[in-house]
C-alpha positions as CSV (number, residue, x, y, z in Angstrom):
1,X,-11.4,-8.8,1.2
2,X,-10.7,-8.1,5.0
3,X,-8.2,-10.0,6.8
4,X,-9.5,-10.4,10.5
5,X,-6.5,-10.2,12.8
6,X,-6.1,-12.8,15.8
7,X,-7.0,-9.8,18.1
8,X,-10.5,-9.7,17.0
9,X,-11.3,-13.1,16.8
10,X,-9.8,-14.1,20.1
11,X,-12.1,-11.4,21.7
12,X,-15.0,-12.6,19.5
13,X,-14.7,-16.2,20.4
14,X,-14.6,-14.9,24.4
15,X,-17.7,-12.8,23.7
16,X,-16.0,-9.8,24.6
17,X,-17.5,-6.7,23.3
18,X,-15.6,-4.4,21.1
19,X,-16.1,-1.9,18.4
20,X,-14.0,-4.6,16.3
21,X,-16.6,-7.5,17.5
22,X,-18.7,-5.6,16.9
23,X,-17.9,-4.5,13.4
24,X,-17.2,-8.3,12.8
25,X,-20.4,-9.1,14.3
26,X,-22.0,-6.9,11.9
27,X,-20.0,-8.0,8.4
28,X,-20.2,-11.9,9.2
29,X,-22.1,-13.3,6.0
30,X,-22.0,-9.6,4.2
31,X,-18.5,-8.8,3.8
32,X,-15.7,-11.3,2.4
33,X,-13.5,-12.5,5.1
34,X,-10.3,-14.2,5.3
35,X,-7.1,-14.9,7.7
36,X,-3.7,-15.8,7.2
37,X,-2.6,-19.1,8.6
38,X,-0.6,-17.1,11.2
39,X,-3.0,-15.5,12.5
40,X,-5.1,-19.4,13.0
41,X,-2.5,-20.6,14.8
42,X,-2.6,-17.8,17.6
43,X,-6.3,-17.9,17.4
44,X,-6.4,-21.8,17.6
45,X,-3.3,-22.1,20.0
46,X,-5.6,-20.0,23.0
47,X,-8.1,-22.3,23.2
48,X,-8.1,-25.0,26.3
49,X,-10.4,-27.0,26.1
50,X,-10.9,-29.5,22.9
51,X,-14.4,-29.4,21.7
52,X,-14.1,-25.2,21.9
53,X,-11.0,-25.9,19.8
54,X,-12.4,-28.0,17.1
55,X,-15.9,-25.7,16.8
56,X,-13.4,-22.8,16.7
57,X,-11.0,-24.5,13.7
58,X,-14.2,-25.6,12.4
59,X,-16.0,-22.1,12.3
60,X,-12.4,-20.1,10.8
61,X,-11.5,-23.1,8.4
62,X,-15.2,-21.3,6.3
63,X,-12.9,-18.8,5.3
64,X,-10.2,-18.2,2.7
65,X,-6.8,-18.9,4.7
66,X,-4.1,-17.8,3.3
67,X,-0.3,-18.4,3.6
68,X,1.4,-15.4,5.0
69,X,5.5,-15.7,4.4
70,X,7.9,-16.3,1.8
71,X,11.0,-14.8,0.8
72,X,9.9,-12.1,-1.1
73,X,7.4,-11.7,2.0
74,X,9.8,-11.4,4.2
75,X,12.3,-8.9,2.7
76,X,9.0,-6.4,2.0
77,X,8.1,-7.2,6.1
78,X,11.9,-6.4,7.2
79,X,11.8,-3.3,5.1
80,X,8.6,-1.8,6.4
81,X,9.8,-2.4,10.0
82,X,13.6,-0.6,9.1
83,X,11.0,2.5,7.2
84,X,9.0,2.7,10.9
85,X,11.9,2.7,12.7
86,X,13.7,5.1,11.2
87,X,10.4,7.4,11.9
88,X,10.8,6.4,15.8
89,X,8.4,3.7,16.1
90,X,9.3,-0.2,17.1
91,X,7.0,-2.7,15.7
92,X,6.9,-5.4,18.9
93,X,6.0,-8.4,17.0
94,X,7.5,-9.6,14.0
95,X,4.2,-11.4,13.4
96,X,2.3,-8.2,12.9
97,X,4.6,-7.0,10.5
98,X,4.3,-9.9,8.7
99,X,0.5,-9.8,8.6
100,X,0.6,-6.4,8.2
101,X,2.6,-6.4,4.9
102,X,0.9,-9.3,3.6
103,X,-2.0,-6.7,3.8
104,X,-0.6,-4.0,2.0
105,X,1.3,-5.9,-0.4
106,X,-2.4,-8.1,-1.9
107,X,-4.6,-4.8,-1.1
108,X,-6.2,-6.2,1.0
109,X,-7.9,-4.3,4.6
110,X,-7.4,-5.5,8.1
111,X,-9.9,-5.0,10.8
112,X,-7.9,-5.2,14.2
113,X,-7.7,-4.1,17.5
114,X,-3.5,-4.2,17.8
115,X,-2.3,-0.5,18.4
116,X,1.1,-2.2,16.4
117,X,-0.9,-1.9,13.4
118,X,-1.6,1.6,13.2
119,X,2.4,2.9,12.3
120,X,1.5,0.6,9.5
121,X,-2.1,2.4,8.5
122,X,-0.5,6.0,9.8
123,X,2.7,5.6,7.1
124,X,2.1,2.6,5.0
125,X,-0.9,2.7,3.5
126,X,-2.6,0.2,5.6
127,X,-6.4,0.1,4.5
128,X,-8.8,-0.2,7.5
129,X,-12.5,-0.9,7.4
């Protein structure tokens, strides 16, 4: 299962070209996809106008969303962000270390285009397509 990060589908649903467009481009309808309820919101939250919304919710709600958080969640997340920082690097969002450690934590791979993720790939095992 890939988990398709808010940073890829936001470019995607703008039409922006990117080697993560374009790998999701390429995987739609071959690869099993999937999103964490998080990452809908900021997807769904962008959009301005209501019938892009609805086509938009419409399109991701095709996929297995998944609830990202929990206790147990939560104290994995704040201990992968005290690991990184103890090796120098600050995770910006707490978001992304949330749907980062969901990742990990259900084996799961994340295709992304959020340079916050790669601490997480570099010293956590983070599994990229």
């Amino acid at each position: 299962m890939w988990i398709v990060d808010s940073s890829v589908w936001i470019d995607y649903f703008k039409g922006v070209p990117t080697p993560a467009t374009d790998r999701l481009d390429l995987v739609l309808g071959r690869q099993e996809l999937g999103l964490g309820d998080i990452i809908l919101c900021e997807v769904l939250q962008g959009f301005r106008k209501d019938n892009d919304f609805e086509r938009a919710r419409r399109a991701l709600l095709t996929f297995p969303v998944f609830t990202i958080g929990g206790a147990d969640l939560a104290i994995q997340s704040a201990s992968n962000y005290r690991f990184l920082r103890q090796r120098g690097v600050t995770i910006r969002k707490t978001v992304d270390c949330l749907i980062a450690t969901f990742v990990i934590e259900n084996g799961y791979t994340l295709l992304y285009q959020d340079r916050d993720f790669d601490p997480f790939v570099i010293h956590l095992g983070l599994r990229v397509p």
